[in-house]
C-alpha positions in Angstrom: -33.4 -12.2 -24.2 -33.8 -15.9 -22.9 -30.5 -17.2 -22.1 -30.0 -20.9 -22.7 -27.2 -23.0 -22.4 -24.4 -22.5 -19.6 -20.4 -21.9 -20.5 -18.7 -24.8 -19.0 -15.8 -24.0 -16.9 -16.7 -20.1 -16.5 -16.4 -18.0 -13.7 -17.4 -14.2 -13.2 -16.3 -13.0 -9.9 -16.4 -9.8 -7.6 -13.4 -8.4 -7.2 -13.7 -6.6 -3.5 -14.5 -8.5 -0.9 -14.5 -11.8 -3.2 -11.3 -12.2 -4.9 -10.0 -10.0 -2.2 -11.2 -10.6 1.4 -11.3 -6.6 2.2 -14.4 -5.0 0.4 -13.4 -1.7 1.1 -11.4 -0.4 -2.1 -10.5 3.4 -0.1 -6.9 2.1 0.6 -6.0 1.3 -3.4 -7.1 4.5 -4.3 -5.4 6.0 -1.4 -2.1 4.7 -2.9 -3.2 5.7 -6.3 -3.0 9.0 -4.9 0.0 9.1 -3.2 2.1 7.3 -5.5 0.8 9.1 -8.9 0.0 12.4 -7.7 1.7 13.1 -3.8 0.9 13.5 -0.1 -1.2 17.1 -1.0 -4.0 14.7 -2.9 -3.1 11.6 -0.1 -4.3 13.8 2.7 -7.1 15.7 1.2 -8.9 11.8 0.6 -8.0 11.2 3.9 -9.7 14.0 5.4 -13.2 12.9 3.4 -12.9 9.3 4.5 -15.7 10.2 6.8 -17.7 11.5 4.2 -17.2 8.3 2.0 -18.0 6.1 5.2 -21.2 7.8 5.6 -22.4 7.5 2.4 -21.2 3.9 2.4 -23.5 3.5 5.4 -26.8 4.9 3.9 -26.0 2.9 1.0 -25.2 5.5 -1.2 -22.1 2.7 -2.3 -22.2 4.3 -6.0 -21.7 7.5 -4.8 -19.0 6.6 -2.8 -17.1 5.3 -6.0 -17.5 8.5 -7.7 -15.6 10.7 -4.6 -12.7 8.3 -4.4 -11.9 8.2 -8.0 -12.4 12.1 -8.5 -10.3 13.1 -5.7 -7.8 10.2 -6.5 -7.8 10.6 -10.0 -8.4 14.4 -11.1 -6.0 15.8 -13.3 -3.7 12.8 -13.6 -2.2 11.9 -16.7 -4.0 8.1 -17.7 -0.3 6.8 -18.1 0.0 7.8 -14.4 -2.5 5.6 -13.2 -1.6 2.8 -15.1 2.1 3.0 -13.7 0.9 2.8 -10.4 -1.4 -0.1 -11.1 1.4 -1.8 -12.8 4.3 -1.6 -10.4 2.4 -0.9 -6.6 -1.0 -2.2 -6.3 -0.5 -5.5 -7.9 1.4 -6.0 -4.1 -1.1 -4.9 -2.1 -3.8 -7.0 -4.2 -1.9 -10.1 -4.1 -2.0 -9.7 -0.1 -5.6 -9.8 0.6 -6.2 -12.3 -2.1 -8.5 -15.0 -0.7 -7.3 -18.1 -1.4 -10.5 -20.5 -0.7 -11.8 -18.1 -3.7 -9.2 -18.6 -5.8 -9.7 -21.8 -5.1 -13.0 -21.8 -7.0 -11.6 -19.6 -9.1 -9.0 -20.8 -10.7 -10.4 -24.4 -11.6 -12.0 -22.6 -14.6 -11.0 -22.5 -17.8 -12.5 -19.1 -18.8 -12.6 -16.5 -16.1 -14.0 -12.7 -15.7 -13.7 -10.3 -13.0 -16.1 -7.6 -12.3 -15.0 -4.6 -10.3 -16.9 -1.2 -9.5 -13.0 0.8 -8.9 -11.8 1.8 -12.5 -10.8 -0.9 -14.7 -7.6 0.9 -15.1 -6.8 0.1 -11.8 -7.8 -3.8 -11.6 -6.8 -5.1 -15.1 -2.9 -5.3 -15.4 -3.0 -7.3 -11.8 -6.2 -9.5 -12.9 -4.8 -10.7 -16.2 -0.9 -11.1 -15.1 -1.6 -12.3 -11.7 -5.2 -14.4 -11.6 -4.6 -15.0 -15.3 -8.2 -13.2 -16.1 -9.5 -13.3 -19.8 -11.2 -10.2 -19.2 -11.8 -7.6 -17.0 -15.2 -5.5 -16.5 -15.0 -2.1 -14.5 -16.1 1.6 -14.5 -14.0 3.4 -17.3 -12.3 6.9 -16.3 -13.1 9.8 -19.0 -9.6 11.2 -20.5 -10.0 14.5 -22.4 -8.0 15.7 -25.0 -5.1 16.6 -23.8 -4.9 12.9 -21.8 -5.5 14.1 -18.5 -8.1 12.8 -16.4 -11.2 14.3 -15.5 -11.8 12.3 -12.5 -15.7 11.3 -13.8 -16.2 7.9 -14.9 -18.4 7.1 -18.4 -21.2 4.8 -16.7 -24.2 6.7 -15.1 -24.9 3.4 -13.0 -21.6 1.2 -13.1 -23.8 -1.8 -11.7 -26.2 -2.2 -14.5 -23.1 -1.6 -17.1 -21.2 -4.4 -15.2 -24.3 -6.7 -16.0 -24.4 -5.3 -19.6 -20.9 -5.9 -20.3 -21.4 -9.5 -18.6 -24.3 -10.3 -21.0 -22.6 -9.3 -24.2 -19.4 -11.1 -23.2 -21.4 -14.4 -22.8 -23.9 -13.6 -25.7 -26.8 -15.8 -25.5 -24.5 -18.5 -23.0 -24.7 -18.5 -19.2 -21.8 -18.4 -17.1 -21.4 -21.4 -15.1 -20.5 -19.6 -11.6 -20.7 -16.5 -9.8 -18.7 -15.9 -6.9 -20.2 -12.6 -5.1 -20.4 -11.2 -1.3 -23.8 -11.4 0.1 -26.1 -8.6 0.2 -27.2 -5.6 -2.1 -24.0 -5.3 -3.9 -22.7 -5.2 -7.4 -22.9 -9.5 -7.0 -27.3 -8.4 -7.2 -27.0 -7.7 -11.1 -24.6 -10.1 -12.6 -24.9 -13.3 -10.4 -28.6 -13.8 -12.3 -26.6 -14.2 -15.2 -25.1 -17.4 -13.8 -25.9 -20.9 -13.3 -24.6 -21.3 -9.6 -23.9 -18.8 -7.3 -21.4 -18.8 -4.7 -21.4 -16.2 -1.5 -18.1 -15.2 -0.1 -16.5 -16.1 2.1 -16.5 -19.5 0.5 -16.2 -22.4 2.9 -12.8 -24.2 3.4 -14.9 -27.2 2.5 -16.4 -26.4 -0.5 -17.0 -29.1 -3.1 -14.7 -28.6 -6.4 -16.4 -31.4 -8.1 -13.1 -33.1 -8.5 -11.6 -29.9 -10.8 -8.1 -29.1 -10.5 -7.4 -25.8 -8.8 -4.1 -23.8 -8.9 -2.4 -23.7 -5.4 -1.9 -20.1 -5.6 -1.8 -16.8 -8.4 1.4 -16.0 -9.9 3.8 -14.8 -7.4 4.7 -10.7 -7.3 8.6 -10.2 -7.3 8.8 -7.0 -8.8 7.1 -3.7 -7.2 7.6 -0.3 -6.5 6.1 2.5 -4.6 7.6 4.1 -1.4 4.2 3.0 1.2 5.3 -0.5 3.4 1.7 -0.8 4.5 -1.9 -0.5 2.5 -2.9 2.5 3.9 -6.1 2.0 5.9 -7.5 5.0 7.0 -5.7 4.7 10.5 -2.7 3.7 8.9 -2.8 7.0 6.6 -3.0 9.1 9.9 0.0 7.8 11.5 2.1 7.9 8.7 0.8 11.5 8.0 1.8 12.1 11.7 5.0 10.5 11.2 6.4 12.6 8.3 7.9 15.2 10.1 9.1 13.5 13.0 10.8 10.9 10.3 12.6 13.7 8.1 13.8 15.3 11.3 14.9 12.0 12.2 16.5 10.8 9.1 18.6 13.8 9.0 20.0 13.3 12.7 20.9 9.7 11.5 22.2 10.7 8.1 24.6 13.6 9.7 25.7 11.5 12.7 26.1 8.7 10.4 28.9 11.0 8.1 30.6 12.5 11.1 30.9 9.6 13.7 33.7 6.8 13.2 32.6 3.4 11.2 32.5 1.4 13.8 30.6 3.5 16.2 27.8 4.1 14.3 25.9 0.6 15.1 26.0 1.1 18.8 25.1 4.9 18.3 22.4 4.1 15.8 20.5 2.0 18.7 19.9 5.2 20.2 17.7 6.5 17.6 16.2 3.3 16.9 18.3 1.6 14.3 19.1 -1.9 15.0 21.8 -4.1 12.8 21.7 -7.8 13.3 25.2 -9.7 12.7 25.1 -13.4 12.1 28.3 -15.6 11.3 32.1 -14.4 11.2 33.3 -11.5 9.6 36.9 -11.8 7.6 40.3 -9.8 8.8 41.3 -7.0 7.2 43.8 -7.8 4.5 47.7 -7.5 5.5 49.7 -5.4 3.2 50.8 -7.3 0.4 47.8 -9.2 0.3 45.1 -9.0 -2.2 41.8 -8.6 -0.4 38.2 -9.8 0.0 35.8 -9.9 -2.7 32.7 -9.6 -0.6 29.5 -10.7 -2.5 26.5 -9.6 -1.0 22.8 -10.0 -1.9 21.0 -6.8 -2.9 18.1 -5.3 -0.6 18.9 -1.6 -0.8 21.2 1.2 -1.4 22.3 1.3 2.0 24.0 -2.9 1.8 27.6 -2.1 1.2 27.9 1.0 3.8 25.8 -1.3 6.3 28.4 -4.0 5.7 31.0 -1.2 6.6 29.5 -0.3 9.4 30.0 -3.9 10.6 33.4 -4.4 9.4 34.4 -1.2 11.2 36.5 0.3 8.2 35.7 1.6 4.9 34.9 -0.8 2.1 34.5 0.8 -1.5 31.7 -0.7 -3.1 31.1 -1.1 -6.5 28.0 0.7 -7.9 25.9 0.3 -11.2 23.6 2.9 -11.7 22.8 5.5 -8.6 22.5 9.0 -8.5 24.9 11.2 -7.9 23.5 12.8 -4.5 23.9 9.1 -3.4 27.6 9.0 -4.2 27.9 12.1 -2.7 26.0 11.3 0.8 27.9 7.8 0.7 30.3 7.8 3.7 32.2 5.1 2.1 34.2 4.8 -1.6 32.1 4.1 -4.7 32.9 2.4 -7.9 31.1 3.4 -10.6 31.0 0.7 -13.5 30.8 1.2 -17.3 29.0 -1.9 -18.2 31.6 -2.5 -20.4 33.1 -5.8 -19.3 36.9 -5.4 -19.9 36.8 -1.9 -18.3 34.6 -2.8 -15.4 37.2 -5.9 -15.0 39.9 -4.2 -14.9 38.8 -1.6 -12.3 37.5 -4.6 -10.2 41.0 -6.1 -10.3 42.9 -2.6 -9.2 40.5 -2.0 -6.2 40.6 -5.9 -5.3 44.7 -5.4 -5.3 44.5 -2.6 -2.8 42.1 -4.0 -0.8 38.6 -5.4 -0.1 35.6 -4.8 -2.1 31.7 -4.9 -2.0 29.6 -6.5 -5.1 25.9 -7.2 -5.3 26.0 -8.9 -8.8 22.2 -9.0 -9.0 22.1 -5.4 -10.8 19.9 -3.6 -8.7 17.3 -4.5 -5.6 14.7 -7.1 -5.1 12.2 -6.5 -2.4 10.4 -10.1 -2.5 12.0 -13.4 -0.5 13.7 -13.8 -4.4 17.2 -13.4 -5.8 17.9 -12.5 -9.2 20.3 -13.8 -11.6 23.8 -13.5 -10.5 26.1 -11.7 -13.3 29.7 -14.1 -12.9 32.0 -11.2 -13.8 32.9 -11.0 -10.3 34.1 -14.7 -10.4 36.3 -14.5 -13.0 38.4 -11.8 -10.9 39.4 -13.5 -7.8 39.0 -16.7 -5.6 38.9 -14.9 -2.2 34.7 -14.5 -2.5 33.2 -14.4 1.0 29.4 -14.6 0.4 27.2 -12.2 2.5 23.3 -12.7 2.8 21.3 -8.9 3.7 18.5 -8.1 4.5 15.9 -5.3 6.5 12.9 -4.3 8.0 11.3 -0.9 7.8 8.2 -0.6 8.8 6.7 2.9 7.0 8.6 3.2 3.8 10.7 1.3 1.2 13.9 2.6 0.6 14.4 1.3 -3.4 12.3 2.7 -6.1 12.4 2.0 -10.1 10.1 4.8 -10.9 11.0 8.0 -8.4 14.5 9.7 -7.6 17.1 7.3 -6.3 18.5 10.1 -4.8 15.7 10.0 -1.7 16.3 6.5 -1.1 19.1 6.7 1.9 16.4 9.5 2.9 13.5 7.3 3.1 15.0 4.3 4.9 16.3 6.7 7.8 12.8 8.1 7.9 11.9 4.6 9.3 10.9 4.1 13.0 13.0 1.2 13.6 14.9 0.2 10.4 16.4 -3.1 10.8 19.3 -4.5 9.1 20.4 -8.5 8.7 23.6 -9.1 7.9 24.6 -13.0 7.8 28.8 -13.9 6.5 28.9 -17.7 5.2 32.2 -19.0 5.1 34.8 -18.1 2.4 34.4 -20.3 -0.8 36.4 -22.9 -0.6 39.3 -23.2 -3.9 37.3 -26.1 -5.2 34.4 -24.1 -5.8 35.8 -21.2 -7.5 37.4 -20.7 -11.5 40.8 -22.1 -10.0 39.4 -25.0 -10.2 38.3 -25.2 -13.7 34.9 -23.9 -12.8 33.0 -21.1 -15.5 32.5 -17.9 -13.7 28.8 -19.0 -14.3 28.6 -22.0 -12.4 30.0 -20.3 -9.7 27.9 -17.3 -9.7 24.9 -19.3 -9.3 26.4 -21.5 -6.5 27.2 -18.6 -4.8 23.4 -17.6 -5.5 21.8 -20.8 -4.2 23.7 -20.6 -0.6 23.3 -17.2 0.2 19.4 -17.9 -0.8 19.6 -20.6 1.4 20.6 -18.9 4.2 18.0 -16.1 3.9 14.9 -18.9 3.0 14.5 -17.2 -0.9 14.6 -18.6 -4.1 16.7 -18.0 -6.9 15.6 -16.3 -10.4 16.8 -16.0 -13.4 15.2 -12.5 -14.3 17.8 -9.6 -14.5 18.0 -5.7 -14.0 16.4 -5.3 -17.2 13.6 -7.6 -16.6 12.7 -5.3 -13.4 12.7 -2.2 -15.0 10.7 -3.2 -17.9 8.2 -4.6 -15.6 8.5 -1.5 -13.4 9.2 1.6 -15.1 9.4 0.6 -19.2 12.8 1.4 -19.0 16.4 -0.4 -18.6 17.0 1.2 -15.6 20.2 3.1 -16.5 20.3 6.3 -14.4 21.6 9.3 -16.0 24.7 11.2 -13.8 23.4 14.5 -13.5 25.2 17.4 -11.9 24.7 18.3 -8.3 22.7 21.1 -9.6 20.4 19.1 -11.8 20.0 17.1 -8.9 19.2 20.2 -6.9 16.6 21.2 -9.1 15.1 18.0 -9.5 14.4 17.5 -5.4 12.7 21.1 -5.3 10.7 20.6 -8.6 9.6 16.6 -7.5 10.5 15.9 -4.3 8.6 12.3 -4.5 5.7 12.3 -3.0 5.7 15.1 -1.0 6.2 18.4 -2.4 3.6 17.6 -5.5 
C-alpha cells in the first residue's frame, strides 16, 4: 500500500539504546527475575549471559530475545511481571533515559514506542513516565491457568513491530523515527517515516523551533530490594556478596541488641557501618519535664533506633504499620498506633509525658530526594518539636519494600557493605511557630516539612501512604500483626528473593 501523507507532530522511537542510552535489555530482565520469581531464576540467566552475548555477536539478536524472556519469564504468573514493571523497572528506565532523545521526543504531540523486550515490561513506564500513546512490543503467551509460558506470540517480532506501526498510522506516515544505527529493529519501521533520526542524537540538533519538555515525569515511588541495575558484573558480585552479607548482617544485628546504645556507633565502624551527625542533639529531659517530640523524616525502618543510637538512650518510637518480627528485633520501645485519631492522641500524649518520642509523620518511607505529606497530628500534641532530617546510603540493597516482607528489611540494610546513615538536628521550633501561637496543626506540619526538606536538598509532596501503596502494591499498605509463628512460617515459605 502507497503511504501518502505524513502525521504531523509524530514520533515512533526505539526503545533500547534510543530512548535509553544502554541497548542491552539483559539487566531489566535480570531484575524481572529476581524481583518476581528469586535469586534460583536470577543466577541461572546469569550463568547463560555468555550464551546470549554470543548469539548477540553473530547476530542471532532475535534469538537472543527469546532466551532472556523464557528463562526470565517461565512459569510466572502475568500479574507478577506486571508488578515488577510497575513498581522496579520504571527506576532503572528513568536512569538511562537519554535526554537529547527525549528531547526530540517529547516535542510531539502523538508519540509511539517500539520495543523488541515484552510489551508487558515497557508499557506502564512508557505511558506514565514519557507519556506514550501507545506502546508496540513482543506479547508473552499466558495459558490457561494465567501462568506464563515463557514464548512470545510473534514468530519475527521485527516484522510485527513494522505491522503494528503500519496499522497504527493507516495510510499516514509518521513524521520521525528515532532509531540506533545499524541492522536493528530501527531497519523495518524507520521506512515508515518521513525523517529519520540515528541515536545518539546530537546536543545540537535542530527542533525547528518546537517546544520540548525538560525532562519525563519524575519517579518518587519504587520498590524492589536491587540498589544497582544488575549488569552482568554487577550480578556476580552481588551473588558473591550474599553470604558474606547475611553472615554480616547477623554479627551487626546481635551486637547491635546486646552492646549499650551509645556504643554501638563507634562499634559499628568496625564492621563497616558509618553514622554521620550534623547539628546539636537536645538534653535528655529532667524529671518533671515533659519531653521532646522528635520529628524525623522517613528513609527506613531503621530512623528512630539510628536516632537512638545517637542520642545514647532509648527513645520509643511511634510505629504505623511494621511487622511484628520488627517490633520484636527493635532494641528500642515501639508504639503501635490505631489510626484512630483520639486514641493515637492520647497515647502520643502519655509517652510525650514520660519522656521523649520519635515520629516520622510521613506514614511510611520515600526512597527519592522527596517528602511526603506531613500528617499534623503530631502538632497538635506538643510545642517541644525538634525537627530531624535522615538519610542513608547502601550500596547493594534497599532496606524498604511495599510489595515483600517488612520483616527482612533491618535484614537487608545490615546486609549492606558500608551502610551509611545521615542524621542532621535543626534547631527546636521556636513558640511562634507552633499551635501555641494560634497556628493549625497543618500549617505547622508543613513548615516543619519545608525546613527539614531544605536541609536535605528534597522537595516537598503532597502524596500520602496511600498514594504509595496504590502505586506500589494496589493496596493501602496496612500490614496485618501476625503471630511470631505466622511470621515464622512466612520467612521459610518466601524468604524474598532468595529461598524461591
Amino acid at each position: 500500500m502507497e503511504r501518502g501523507k505524513t502525521t504531523s507532530d509524530s514520533v515512533v522511537t526505539e526503545f533500547e539504546g534510543t530512548m535509553l542510552r544502554n541497548e542491552d535489555s539483559f539487566s531489566y530482565f535480570m531484575l524481572v527475575a529476581f524481583e518476581a520469581s528469586g535469586l534460583i531464576r536470577f543466577a541461572i540467566l546469569l550463568f547463560l549471559w555468555p550464551v546470549i552475548t554470543l548469539l548477540d555477536v553473530f547476530s542471532y539478536k532475535i534469538a537472543s530475545i527469546k532466551l532472556m524472556t523464557f528463562v526470565a519469564t517461565v512459569g510466572l504468573r502475568e500479574s507478577e511481571i506486571q508488578s515488577v514493571a510497575r513498581a522496579v523497572l520504571p527506576k532503572f528506565y528513568l536512569d538511562d533515559v537519554s535526554m537529547d532523545t527525549w528531547k526530540v521526543y517529547s516535542s510531539c504531540k502523538k508519540k509511539v514506542v517500539v520495543t523488541r523486550m515484552p510489551r508487558v515490561m515497557v508499557e506502564m513506564f512508557a505511558k506514565e513516565h514519557l507519556r506514550a500513546d501507545e506502546v508496540i512490543g513482543s506479547e508473552l503467551i499466558v495459558n490457561r491457568f494465567g501462568f506464563v509460558t515463557g514464548l512470545i506470540r510473534e514468530t519475527d517480532i521485527d516484522q510485527s513491530v513494522l505491522s503494528r506501526v503500519a496499522d497504527l498510522f493507516g495510510d499516514r506516515k509518521p513524521q520521525i523515527g528515532l532509531a540506533r544505527p545499524g541492522k536493528t529493529l530501527s531497519t523495518t519501521f524507520l521506512s515508515l517515516c518521513e525523517d529519520h533520526i540515528h541515536a545518539p542524537i546530537p546536543e545540537n540538533y535542530n527542533h525547528r523551533n518546537k517546544q520540548f519538555e525538560l525532562r519525563p515525569l519524575p519517579v518518587i515511588f519504587h520498590d524492589g530490594r536491587l540498589v544497582k541495575r544488575p549488569t552482568p558484573a554487577t550480578a556476580l558480585l552481588i551473588l558473591t556478596w550474599i553470604p558474606l552479607g547475611i553472615i554480616l548482617a547477623a554479627i551487626r544485628i546481635f551486637l547491635g541488641s546486646v552492646l549499650p546504645l551509645w556504643a554501638t556507633p563507634y562499634v559499628s565502624k568496625i564492621f563497616g557501618g558509618q553514622v554521620i551527625v550534623k547539628g546539636k542533639p537536645p538534653q535528655a529531659p529532667t524529671a518533671g519535664n515533659s519531653g521532646v517530640l522528635f520529628v524525623c523524616t522517613h528513609r527506613t525502618l531503621m530512623d528512630p533506633v539510628v536516632l537512638s543510637y545517637v542520642l545514647g538512650r532509648s527513645v520509643p518510637a511511634v510505629t504505623y504499620s511494621i511487622s511484628r518480627l520488627s517490633e520484636i528485633l527493635s532494641p528500642i520501645p515501639t508504639v503501635r498506633l490505631t489510626r484512630v485519631r483520639d486514641v493515637d492522641a492520647a497515647k502520643i500524649k502519655q509517652q510525650l509525658s514520660e519522656g521523649d518520642l520519635v515520629v516520622c509523620p510521613e506514614g511510611t518511607t520515600c526512597r527519592e530526594p522527596f517528602l511526603l505529606r506531613f500528617s499534623g497530628l503530631f502538632a497538635e500534641l506538643t510545642d517541644r518539636i525538634v525537627p530531624v532530617a535522615m538519610n542513608y546510603r547502601v550500596g547493594f540493597f534497599h532496606a524498604t519494600t511495599a510489595r515483600g516482607w517488612k520483616g527482612l528489611d533491618p535484614i537487608f540494610f545490615f546486609m549492606n557493605p558500608r551502610p551509611v546513615y545521615e542524621v542532621t538536628f535543626l534547631n527546636q521550633l521556636p513558640v511562634e511557630a507552633t499551635c501555641s501561637s494560634g497556628k493549625s496543626p497543618h500549617d505547622v506540619a508543613n513548615y516543619v516539612q519545608r525546613i527539614l526538606a531544605a536541609a536535605l536538598g528534597f522537595e516537598c509532596t503532597n502524596f500520602t501512604r496511600r498514594d504509595k501503596y496504590r502505586v506500589l502494591a494496589g493496596n493501602d499498605g496496612t500490614v496485618s500483626y501476625l503471630s511470631f509463628l505466622d511470621q515464622l512460617k512466612k520467612v521459610v515459605g518466601t524468604f524474598e528473593p532468595f529461598l524461591h
